[in-house]
C-alpha positions in Angstrom: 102.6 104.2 103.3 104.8 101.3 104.0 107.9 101.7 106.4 110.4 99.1 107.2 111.8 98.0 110.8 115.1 96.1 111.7 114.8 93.4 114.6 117.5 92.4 116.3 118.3 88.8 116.6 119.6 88.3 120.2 120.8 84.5 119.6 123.8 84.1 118.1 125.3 80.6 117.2 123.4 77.3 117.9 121.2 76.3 120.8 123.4 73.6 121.4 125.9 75.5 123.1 127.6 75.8 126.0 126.9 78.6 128.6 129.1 81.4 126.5 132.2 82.9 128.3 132.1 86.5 129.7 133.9 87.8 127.1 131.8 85.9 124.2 128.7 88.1 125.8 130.3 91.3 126.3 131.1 91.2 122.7 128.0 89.9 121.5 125.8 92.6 124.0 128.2 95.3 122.0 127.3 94.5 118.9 124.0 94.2 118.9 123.4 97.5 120.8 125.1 98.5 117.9 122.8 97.1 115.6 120.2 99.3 116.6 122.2 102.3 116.5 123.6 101.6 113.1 119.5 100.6 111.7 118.5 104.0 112.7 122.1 105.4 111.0 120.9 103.5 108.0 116.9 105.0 108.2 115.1 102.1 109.2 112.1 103.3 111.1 112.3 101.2 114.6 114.2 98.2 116.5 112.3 95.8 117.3 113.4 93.4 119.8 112.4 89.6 120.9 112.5 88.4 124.5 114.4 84.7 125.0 115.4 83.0 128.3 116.8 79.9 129.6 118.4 79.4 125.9 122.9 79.4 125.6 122.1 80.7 122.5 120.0 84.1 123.5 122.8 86.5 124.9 120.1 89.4 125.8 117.2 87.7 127.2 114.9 90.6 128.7 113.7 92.8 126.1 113.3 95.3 128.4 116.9 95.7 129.3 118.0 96.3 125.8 115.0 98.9 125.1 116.2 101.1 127.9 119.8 100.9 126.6 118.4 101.5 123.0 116.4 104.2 124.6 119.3 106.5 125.3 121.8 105.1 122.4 119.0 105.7 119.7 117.4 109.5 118.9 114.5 109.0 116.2 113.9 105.4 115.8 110.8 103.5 117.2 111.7 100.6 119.8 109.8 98.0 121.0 109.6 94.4 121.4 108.6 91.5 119.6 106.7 90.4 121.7 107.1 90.3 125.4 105.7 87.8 127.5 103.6 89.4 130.3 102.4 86.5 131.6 106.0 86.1 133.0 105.7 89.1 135.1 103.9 91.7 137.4 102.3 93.6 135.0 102.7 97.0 137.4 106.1 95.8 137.2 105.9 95.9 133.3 104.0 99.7 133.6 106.8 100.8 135.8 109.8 100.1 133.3 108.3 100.3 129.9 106.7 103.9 131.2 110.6 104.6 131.8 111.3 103.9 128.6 108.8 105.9 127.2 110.4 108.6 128.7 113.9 108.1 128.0 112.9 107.8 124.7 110.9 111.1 124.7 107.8 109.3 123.1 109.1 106.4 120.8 108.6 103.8 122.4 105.7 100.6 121.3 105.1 97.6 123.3 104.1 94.1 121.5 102.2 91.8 124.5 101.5 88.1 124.3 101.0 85.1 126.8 103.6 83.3 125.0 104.2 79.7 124.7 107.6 78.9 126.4 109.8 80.3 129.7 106.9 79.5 132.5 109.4 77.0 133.9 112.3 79.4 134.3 109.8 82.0 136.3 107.9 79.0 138.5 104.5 80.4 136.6 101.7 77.6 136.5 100.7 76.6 133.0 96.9 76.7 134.0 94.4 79.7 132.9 97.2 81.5 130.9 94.8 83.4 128.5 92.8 84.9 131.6 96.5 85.4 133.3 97.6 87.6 130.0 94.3 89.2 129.8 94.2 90.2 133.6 97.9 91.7 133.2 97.1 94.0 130.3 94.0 95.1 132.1 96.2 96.2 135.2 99.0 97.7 132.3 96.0 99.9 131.0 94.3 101.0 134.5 97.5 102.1 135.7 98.1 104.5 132.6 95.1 106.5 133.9 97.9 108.0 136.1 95.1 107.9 139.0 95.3 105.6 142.6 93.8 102.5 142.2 93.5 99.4 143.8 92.7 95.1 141.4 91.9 92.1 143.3 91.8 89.4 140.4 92.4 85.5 139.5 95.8 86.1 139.3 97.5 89.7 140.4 97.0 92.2 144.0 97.1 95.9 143.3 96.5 97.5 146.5 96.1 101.4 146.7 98.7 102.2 144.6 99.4 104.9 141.4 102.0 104.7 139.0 104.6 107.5 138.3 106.0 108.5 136.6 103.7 108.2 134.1 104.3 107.3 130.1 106.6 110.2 128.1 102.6 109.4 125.5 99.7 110.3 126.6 97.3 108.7 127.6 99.8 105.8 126.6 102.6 104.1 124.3 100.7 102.3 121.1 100.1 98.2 122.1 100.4 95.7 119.2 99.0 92.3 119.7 101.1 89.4 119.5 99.7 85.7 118.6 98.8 83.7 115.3 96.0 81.3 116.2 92.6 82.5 114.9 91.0 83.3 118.8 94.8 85.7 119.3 94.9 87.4 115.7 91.1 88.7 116.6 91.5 89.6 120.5 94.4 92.0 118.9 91.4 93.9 117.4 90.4 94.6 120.7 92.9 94.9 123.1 95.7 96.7 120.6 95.9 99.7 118.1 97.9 96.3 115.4 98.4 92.7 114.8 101.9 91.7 114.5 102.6 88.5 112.3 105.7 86.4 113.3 108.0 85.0 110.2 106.3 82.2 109.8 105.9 81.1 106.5 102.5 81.4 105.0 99.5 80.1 102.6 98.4 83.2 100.5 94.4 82.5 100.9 94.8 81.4 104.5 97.0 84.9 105.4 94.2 87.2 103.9 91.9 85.1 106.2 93.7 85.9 108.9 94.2 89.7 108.2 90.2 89.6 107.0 89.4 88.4 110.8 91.7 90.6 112.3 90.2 93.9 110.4 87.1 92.6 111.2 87.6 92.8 114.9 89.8 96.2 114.7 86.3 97.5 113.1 84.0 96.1 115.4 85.9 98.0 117.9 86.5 101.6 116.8 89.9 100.9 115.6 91.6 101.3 112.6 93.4 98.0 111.5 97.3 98.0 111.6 99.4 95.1 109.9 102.9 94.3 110.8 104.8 91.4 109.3 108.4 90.1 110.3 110.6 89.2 107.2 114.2 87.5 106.8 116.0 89.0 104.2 119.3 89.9 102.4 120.0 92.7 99.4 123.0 91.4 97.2 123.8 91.8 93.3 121.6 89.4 92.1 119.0 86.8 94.3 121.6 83.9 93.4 124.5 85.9 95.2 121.6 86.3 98.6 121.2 82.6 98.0 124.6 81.9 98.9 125.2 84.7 101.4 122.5 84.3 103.3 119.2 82.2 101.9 120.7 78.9 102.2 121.3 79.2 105.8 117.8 80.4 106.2 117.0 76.8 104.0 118.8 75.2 106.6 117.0 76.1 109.0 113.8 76.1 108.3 115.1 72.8 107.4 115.7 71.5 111.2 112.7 73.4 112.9 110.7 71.2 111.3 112.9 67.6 111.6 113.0 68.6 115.3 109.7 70.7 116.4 107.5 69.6 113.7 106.6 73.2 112.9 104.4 74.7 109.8 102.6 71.4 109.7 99.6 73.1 107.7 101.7 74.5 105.2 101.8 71.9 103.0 104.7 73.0 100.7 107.3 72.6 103.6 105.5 69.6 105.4 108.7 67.6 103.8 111.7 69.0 103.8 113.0 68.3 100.8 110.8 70.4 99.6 112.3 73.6 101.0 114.1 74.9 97.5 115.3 78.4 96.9 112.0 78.9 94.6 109.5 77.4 97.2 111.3 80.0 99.8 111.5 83.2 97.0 107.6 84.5 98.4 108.6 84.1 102.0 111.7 86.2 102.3 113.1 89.1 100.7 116.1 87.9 99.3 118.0 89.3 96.3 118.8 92.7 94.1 117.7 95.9 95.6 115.1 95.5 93.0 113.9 92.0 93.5 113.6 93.3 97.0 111.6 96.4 96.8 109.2 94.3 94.5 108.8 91.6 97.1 108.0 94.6 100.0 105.6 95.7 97.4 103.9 92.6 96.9 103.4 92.5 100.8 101.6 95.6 100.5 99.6 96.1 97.7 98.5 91.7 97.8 98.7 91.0 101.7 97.3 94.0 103.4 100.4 94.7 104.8 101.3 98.4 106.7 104.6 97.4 108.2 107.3 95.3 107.6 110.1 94.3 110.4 113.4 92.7 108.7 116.4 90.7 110.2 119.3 89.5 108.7 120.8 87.0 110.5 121.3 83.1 110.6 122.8 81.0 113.4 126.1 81.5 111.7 125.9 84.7 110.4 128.7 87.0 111.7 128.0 90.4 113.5 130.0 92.3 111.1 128.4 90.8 107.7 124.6 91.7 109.7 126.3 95.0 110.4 126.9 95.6 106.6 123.8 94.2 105.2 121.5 96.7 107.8 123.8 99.5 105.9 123.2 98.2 102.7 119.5 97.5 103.1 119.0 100.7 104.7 120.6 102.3 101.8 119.2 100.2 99.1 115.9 99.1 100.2 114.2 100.9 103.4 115.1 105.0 101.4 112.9 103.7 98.5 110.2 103.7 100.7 110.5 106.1 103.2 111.3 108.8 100.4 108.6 108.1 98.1 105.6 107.2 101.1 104.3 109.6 103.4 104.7 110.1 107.0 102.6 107.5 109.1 100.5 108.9 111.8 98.0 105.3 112.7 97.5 105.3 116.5 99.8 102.3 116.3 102.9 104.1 115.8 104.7 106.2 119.1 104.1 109.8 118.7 108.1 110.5 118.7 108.6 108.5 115.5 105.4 109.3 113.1 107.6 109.9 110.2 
């Protein structure tokens, strides 16, 4: 019962750059509002979006301002972000707007929380205790969905005799997924959220069904049933060589200078030099290719990885909005129908009530 998602990539050129001019964002803000509307257009079943700040690069940086404006642009699609980093705000601040959105959305809307692991600086939030700060936050998220007075006197957040209203368009409240990829995150999720949402990472095939075996595990443990989400990069073409050049040797690129200048994936030992990053090492970790070759690979994440949903995006740092805008079409078309006609609706707890399709 696989279904697909689009996420919206709200950087657009490289980090390197200058604070953009007024009309660069205008332009950019356009058109990827219309990236969600044109996913749901092409039947992808939600827009997912990240949540960036202090970056040139990132022209939307709050997910939560470009949920409400999907909220009203968008009529069947699930939205939600991936992930948002309460520990940056007021969690009854956080209630307030996403329960909003909820209602805009008449019921669509999903929430993915983490503590996060950059942005403190930009906010003046200390560094110290941020596990118990993101654990504290969620608490207050879920007492003040009870739709009842109440007052919280914790480590790190004052509630003082107060309700929330209105209350969430879902009752008693929008589905949480759980954000994170160390060991001690991936198994809170089990606890805390009705799914565990993977980043794009790549990943070691034994070590991954670790991971989703701990995760289950905990979901178990806790009365819930287990909910997999994985975020993809991707491109459908005539044949993988033609995604290669379109798209998959940017994506080489890349992956290329995260880890010359961050060091990251230093446990996957395929990519720990970068020489080694070759279209076939990068073939299992993206879905790149003929509408075939790419239904296979979605299938493969499925029926070998566990995997009950699959977010994709489809662009690089130089990746123009209007080729992203005709690959979501073409995926949509291609790809995301083959699914969604031959699987049946999805009703887990994880996804909104509006969109259980």
């Amino acid at each position: 019962m696989l279904r697909i998602g689009f996420g919206i990539d709200t950087n657009r050129g490289a980090g390197s750059q200058p604070v953009p001019e007024r009309e660069t964002i205008v332009a950019a803000v356009d058109a990827m509002v219309e990236e969600g509307i044109i996913a749901e257009r092409a039947g992808f079943h939600s827009v997912r979006v990240p949540e960036r700040h202090g970056r040139t690069d990132c022209y939307f940086p709050g997910s939560l301002q470009l949920l409400t404006i999907l909220a009203r642009e968008t009529e069947r699609v699930a939205i939600g972000a991936f992930t948002m980093v309460n520990t940056l705000y007021h969690p009854m601040l956080i209630a307030e707007q996403c329960a909003m959105i909820d209602n805009i959305s008449r019921g669509r809307l999903f929430m993915a929380w983490a503590r996060g692991k950059d942005y403190w600086n930009v906010f003046g939030v200390p560094r110290e205790r941020l596990l118990g700060r993101y654990l504290e936050n969620v608490r207050i998220i879920e007492q003040a969905y009870l739709g009842e007075r109440f007052s919280f006197h914790g480590d790190f957040y004052d509630v003082d005799d107060a309700i929330l209203s209105p209350q969430p368009f879902q009752q008693p409240r929008f589905p949480f997924w759980g954000g994170g990829q160390t060991p001690e995150a991936i198994a809170r999720c089990g606890r805390i959220a009705e799914a565990w949402a993977g980043d794009e990472a790549p990943f070691v095939h034994s070590d991954w069904t670790k991971t989703v075996d701990s995760y289950r595990e905990s979901a178990v443990a806790h009365g819930k049933t287990p909910f997999v989400v994985m975020m993809r990069s991707g491109w459908v073409a005539d044949s993988f060589e033609d995604a290669m050049k379109e798209f998959g040797n940017g994506y080489i690129d890349r992956l290329r200078l995260r880890i010359a200048a961050r060091g990251e994936f230093p446990s996957f030992p395929d990519f720990e030099d970068p020489r080694r990053i070759t279209p076939e090492a990068v073939a299992e970790h993206v879905v790149l290719g003929s509408a075939a070759q790419c239904i296979e690979r979605l299938e493969f994440y499925e029926e070998e990885l566990g995997v009950d949903y699959i977010t994709m995006k489809f662009r690089m740092p130089d990746t123009s909005f209007e080729r992203t805008r005709d690959q979501i079409t073409r995926f949509g078309e291609e790809v995301v129908s083959h699914f969604h006609r031959k699987d049946p609706p999805t009703l887990h707890p994880a996804i909104p009530e509006g969109v259980r399709w």
